[in-house]
C-alpha positions in Angstrom: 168.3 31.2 15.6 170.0 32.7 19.1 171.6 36.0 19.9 172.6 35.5 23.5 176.1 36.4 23.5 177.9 37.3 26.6 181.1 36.5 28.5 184.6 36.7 28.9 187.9 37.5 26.4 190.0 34.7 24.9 192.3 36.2 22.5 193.0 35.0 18.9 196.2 35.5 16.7 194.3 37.4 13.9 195.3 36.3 10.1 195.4 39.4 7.0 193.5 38.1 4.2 194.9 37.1 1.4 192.3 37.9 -1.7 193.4 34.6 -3.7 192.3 32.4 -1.4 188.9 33.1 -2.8 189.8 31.9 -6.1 188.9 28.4 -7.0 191.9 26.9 -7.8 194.1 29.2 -5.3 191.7 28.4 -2.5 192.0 24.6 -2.4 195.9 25.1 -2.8 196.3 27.1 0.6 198.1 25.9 3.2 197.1 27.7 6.5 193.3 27.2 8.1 191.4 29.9 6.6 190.2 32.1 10.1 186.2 32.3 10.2 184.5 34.8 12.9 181.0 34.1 13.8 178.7 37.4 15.1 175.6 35.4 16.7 176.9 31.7 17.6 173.4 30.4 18.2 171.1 28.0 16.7 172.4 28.9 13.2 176.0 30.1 13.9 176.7 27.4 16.3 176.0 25.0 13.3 178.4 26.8 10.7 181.1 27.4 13.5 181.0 23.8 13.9 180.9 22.9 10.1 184.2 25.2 9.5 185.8 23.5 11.6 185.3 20.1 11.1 186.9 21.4 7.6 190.2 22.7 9.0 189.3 26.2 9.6 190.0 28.5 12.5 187.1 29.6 13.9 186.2 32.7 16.6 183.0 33.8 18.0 181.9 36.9 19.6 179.8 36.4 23.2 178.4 37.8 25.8 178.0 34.7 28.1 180.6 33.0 30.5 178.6 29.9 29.6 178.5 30.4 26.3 182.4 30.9 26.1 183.3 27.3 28.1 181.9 26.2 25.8 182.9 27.4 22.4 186.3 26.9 24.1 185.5 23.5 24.7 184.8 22.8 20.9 187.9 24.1 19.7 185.9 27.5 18.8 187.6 31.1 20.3 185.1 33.0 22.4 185.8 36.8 22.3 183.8 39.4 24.7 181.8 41.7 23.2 178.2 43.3 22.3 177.7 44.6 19.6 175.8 47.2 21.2 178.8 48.9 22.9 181.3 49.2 20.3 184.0 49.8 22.8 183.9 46.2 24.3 184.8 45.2 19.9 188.7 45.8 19.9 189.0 42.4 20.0 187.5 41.0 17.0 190.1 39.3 15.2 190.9 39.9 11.1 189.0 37.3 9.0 188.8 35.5 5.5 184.9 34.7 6.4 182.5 36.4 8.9 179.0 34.8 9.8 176.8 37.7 11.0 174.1 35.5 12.1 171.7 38.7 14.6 168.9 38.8 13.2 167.3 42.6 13.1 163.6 41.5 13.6 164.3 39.6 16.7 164.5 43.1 18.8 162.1 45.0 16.9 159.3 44.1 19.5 161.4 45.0 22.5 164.0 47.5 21.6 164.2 51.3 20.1 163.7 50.3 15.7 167.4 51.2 15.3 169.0 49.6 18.2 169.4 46.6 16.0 170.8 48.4 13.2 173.6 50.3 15.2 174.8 46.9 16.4 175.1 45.9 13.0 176.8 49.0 11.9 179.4 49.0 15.3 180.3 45.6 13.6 180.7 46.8 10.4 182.8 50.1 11.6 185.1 47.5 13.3 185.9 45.0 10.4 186.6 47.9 8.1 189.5 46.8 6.2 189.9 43.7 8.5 187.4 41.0 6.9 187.4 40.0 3.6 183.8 38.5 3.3 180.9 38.5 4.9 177.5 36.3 4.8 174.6 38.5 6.0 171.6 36.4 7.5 168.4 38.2 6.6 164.6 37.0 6.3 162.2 36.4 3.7 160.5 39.1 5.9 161.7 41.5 3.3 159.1 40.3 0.8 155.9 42.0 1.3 154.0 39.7 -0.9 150.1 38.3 0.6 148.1 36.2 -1.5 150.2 33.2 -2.0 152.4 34.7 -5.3 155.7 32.8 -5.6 158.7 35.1 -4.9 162.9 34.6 -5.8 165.5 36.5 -5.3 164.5 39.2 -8.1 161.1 39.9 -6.6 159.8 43.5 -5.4 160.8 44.3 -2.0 158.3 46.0 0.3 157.9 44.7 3.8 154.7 45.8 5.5 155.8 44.8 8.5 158.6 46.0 11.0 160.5 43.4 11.0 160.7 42.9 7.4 161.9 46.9 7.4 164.4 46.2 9.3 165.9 43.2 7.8 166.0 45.4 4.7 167.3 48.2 6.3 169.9 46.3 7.5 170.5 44.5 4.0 171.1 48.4 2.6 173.5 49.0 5.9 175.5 46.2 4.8 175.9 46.5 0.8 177.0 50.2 1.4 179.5 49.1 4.3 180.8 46.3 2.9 181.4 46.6 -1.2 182.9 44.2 -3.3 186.4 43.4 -1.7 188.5 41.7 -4.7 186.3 38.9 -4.8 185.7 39.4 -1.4 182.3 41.5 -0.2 179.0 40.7 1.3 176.7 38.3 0.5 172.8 38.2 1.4 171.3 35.6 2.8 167.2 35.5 2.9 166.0 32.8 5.3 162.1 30.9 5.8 161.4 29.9 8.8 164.1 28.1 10.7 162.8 25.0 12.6 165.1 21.6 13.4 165.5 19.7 17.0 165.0 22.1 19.7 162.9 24.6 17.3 159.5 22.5 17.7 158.2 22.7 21.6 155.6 25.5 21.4 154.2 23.4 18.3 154.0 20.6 20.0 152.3 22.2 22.7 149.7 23.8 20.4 148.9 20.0 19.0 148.8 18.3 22.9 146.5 21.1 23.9 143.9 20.3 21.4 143.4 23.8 21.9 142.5 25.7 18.2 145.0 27.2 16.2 145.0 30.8 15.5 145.1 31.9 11.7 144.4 31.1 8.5 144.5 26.9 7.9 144.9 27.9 4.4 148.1 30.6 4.5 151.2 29.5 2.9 154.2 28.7 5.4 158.2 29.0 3.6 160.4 26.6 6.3 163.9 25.2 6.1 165.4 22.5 8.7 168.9 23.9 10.4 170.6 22.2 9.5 169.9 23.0 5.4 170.0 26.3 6.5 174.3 26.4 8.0 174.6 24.4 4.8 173.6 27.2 2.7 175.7 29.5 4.8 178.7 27.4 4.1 178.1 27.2 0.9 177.9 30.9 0.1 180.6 31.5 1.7 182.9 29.3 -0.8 181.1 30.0 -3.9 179.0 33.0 -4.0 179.6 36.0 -5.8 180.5 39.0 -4.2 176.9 40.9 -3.9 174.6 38.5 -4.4 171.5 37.7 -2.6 169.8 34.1 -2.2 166.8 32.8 -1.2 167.5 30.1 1.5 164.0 27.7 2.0 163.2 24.4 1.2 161.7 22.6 -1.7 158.3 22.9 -0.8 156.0 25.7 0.7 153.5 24.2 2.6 149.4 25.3 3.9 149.6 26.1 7.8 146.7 22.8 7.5 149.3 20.5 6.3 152.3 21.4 8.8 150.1 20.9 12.0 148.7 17.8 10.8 151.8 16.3 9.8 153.4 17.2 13.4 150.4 15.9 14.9 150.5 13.0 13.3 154.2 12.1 14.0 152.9 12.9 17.8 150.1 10.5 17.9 147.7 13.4 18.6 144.2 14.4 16.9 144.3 16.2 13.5 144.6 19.9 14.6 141.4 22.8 13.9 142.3 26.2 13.2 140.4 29.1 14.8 139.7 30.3 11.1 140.5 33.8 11.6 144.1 35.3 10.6 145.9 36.1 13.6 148.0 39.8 14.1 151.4 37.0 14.2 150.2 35.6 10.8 148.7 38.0 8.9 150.0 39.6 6.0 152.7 36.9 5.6 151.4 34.1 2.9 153.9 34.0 -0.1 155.5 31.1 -1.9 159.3 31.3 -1.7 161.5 29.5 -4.2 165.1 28.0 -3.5 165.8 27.4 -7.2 168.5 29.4 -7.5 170.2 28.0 -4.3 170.4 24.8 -5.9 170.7 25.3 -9.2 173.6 27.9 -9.1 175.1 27.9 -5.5 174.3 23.4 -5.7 173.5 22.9 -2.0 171.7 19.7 -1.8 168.9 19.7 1.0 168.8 16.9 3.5 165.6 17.7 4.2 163.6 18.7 1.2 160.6 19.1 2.7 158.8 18.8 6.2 157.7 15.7 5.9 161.9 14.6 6.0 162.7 17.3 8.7 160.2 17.5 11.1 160.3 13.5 11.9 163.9 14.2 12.2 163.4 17.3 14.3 160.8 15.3 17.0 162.7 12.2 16.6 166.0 13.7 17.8 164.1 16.1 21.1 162.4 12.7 22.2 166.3 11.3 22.1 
């Protein structure tokens, strides 16, 4: 998922929320475009933005790119200046029904002070204050801490032993206290495997061409969902989920880091990967078994792509397009 977001001011007529429009019955009765505001417009939020509106909704988007802004303007989608990590440059985030926040914490752990990420999240949060109605949090399935293959839900113990996973939960707590239960409003948790999909897939495929050996454990479980499953879930919380609720957004199937490479190298004509055998300091630590049974049992979003072996032919097939 991106969080490149830079450019220039486009201003948006702002809409007050109106609480029944998250009732069932009320909601499909409205007459004006509910107004959706996407924080992190990238490979994920670019997805949603677009979903929302091919229903009818108004949709904004914060940025930091010139680029970036042609062309959510260009799809019909408001850019609005901003980073969230100058709060001043936030005035003019509109009032929403529905707010994506779609930055993901761990993404600047490596490169940034631990709670850089964490004040741009909260500089959101201070601005929306009264002004959003709901929000859809995207976190990770860093959060779990779990190593030796255990299955984990939504209900499992949280304890992250790595940064990233500490932030992502850190930045869960930021939001639940922020944003509490608006009148059927509030803020919903989203924890997300690995996101992979067309454009997700070139340093894989340069692992397989290179014949080279694969660092880590053949054997560690890998928790993956396609994109495009992924903005579906998004979507789909956003209409039905209960105000402070968490889900557990992955695919059908966990798979063995064995099985994954071989089945991209396969659908690339290349050799059947080897693994260097030893865990490596990117792998280690993370082999768990996430389930999505509550995503589709009780939220009913369908997957398009079950498993890998449905996504990632339609992942290579659409790059070599």
């Amino acid at each position: 998922m991106g969080t490149d977001e830079h450019g220039y001011s486009f201003f948006i007529s702002a809409h007050q929320w109106n609480p029944s429009l998250h009732d069932g019955n009320a909601r499909k009765s409205h007459v004006r475009p509910m107004q959706k505001l996407v924080i992190g417009c990238g490979y994920l939020g670019g997805r949603v933005a677009r979903l929302w509106r091919a229903a009818g909704d108004g949709v904004a988007a914060l940025t930091r790119s010139a680029e970036n802004a042609r062309s959510f303007a260009a799809e019909g989608i408001e850019p609005i200046v901003g980073d969230i990590a100058r709060p001043e440059t936030l005035a003019s985030l509109p009032d929403a029904d529905a707010v994506l926040y779609a930055v993901p914490p761990d993404r600047a752990a490596d490169a940034a002070p631990r709670d850089l990420p964490l004040k741009g999240l909260a500089n959101v949060l201070d601005r929306l204050a009264g002004r959003a109605a709901r929000l859809v949090f995207v976190s990770s399935v860093s959060v779990y801490g779990q190593h030796a293959g255990e299955w984990v839900a939504e209900d499992s113990p949280t304890e992250p032993v790595r940064e990233n996973g500490r932030l992502c939960l850190a930045a869960e707590r930021l939001v639940r206290e922020r944003f509490a239960d608006r009148d059927g409003g509030g803020a919903i948790v989203l924890r997300l495997a690995g996101i992979y999909g067309p454009g997700r897939l070139l340093r894989r495929v340069e692992e397989i061409r290179s014949a080279a050996p694969i660092a880590g454990d053949a054997e560690g479980w890998l928790n993956l969902v396609h994109v495009d499953d992924a903005a579906a879930a998004v979507v789909a919380a956003e209409a039905r989920a209960p105000a402070g609720s968490t889900w557990l957004v992955c695919d059908d199937r966990p798979v063995r880091r064995r099985e994954y490479y071989a089945q991209l190298a396969a659908l690339l004509g290349a050799p059947p990967p080897e693994f260097a055998g030893e865990p490596s300091s990117r792998t280690g630590g993370l082999n768990k078994r996430c389930s999505n049974r509550r995503l589709r049992a009780e939220l009913g979003v369908a997957l398009r792509y079950p498993t890998i072996a449905e996504g990632l032919a339609h992942a290579i097939a659409d790059d070599q397009r």
